[in-house]
LOMIDO-780472 format. One line per 8 residues: number of its first residue (from 0); their letters; for each residue y, z, x of C-alpha. Coordinates in steps of 0.1 Angstrom, whole numbers, plus 5000, padded with zeros to 4 digits. Layout:
! LOMIDO-780472
NUM> a> Y,Z,X | ... $
This chain:
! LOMIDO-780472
0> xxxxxxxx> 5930,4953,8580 | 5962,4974,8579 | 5974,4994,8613 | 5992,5024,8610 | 6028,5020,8627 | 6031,5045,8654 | 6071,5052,8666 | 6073,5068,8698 $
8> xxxxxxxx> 6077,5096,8697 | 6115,5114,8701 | 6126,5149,8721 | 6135,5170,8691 | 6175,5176,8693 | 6190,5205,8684 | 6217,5198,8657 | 6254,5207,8665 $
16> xxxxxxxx> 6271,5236,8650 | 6296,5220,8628 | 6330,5242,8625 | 6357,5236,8600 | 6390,5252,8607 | 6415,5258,8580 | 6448,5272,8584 | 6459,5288,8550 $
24> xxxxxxxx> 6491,5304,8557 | 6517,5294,8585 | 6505,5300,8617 | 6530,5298,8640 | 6516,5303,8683 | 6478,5302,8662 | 6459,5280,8686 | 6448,5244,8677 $
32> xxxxxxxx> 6418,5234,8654 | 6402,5219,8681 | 6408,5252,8708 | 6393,5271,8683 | 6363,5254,8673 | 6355,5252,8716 | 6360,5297,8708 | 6330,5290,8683 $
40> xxxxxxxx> 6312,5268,8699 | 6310,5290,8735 | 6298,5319,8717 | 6266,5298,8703 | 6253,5303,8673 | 6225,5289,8654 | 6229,5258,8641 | 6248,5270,8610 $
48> xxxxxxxx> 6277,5255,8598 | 6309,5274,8598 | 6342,5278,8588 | 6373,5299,8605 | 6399,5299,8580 | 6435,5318,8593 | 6449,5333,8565 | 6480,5353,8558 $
56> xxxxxxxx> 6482,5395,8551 | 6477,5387,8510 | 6446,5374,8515 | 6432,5391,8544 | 6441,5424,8525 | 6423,5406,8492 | 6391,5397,8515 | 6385,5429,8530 $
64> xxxxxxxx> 6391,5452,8497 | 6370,5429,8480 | 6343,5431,8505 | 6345,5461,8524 | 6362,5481,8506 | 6394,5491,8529 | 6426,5481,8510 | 6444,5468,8538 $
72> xxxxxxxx> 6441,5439,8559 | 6422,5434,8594 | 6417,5413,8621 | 6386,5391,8611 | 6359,5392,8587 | 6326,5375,8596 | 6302,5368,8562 | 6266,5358,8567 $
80> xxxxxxxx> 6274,5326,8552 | 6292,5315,8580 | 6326,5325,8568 | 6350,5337,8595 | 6387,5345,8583 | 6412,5354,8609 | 6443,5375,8594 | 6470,5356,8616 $
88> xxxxxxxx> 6498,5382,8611 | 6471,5409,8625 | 6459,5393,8652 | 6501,5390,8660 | 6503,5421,8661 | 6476,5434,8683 | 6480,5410,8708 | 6516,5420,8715 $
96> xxxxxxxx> 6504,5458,8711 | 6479,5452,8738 | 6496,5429,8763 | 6471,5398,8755 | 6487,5365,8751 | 6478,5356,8714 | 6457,5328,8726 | 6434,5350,8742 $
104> xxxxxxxx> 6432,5376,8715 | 6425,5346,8693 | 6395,5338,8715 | 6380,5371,8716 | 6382,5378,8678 | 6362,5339,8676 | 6336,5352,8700 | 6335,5389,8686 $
112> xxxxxxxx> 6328,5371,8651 | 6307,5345,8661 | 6284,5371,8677 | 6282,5392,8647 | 6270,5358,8629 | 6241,5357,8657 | 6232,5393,8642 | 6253,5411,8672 $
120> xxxxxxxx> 6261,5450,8656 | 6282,5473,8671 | 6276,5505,8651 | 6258,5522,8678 | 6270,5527,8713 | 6242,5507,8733 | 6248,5480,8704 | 6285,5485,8716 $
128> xxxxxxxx> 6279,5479,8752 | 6257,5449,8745 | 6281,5432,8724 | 6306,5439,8745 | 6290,5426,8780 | 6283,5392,8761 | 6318,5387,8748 | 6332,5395,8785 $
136> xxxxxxxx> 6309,5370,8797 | 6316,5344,8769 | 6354,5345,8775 | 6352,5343,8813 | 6335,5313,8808 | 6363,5302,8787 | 6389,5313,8812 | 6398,5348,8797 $
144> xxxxxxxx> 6396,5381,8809 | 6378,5414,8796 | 6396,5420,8768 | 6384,5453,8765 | 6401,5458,8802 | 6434,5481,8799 | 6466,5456,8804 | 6489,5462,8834 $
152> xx> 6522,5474,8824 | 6548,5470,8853 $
């Protein structure tokens, strides 16, 4: 007479968001791989797999014709797939214009993307305000402040 092996049963675990980081133009102040996969990580997303990618103001310009249809570059594109791409010279730029140290500007845009991946919108103004009040929260956890704060000028 065969018995049927039983294994014990095992607490489902929830699989780990992979994130791949590639850097395809030079970066220079960008932060690590590793800082921003803990950006992705805080902002949790389903277990997708994803991949930031910081590319230069060719491609970024490329991306966002290509795909939304504004023949300039921006900040960051988030695709469904899990794409992220971060347009280095951009997010430069903005940081300096608004008094954030780069590596904090970085960390918002990761959040702000990561969020939109979780189906976050911000076309509406209570959408806005949602989004908005989860990033704040995200980031503080991460040690930054409300980006969306006016910077102090002395």
């Amino acid at each position: 007479m065969r018995t049927k092996s039983r294994r014990a049963s095992r607490p489902s675990r929830k699989r780990a968001l992979r994130v791949a980081v590639q850097y395809a133009c030079r970066a220079a102040g960008a932060p690590s791989a590793a800082r921003l996969r803990s950006y992705a990580r805080a902002a949790r997303p389903a277990a997708i797999d994803v991949t930031l990618r910081v590319v230069g103001a060719a491609e970024g310009r490329r991306l966002n014709r290509n795909y939304r249809g504004a023949d300039r570059a921006t900040n960051v594109l988030a695709f469904a797939s899990g794409d992220v791409v971060l347009c280095h010279p951009i997010v430069v730029r903005e940081a300096r214009l608004q008094g954030k140290t780069l590596q904090a500007h970085y960390a918002h845009l990761v959040v702000h993307a990561m969020l939109h991946l979780r189906g976050y919108v911000h076309g509406r103004l209570r959408d806005a305000k949602r989004m908005e009040k989860r990033e704040i929260a995200i980031l503080a956890r991460l040690g930054y402040g409300d980006p969306y704060a006016a910077p102090i000028r002395a």
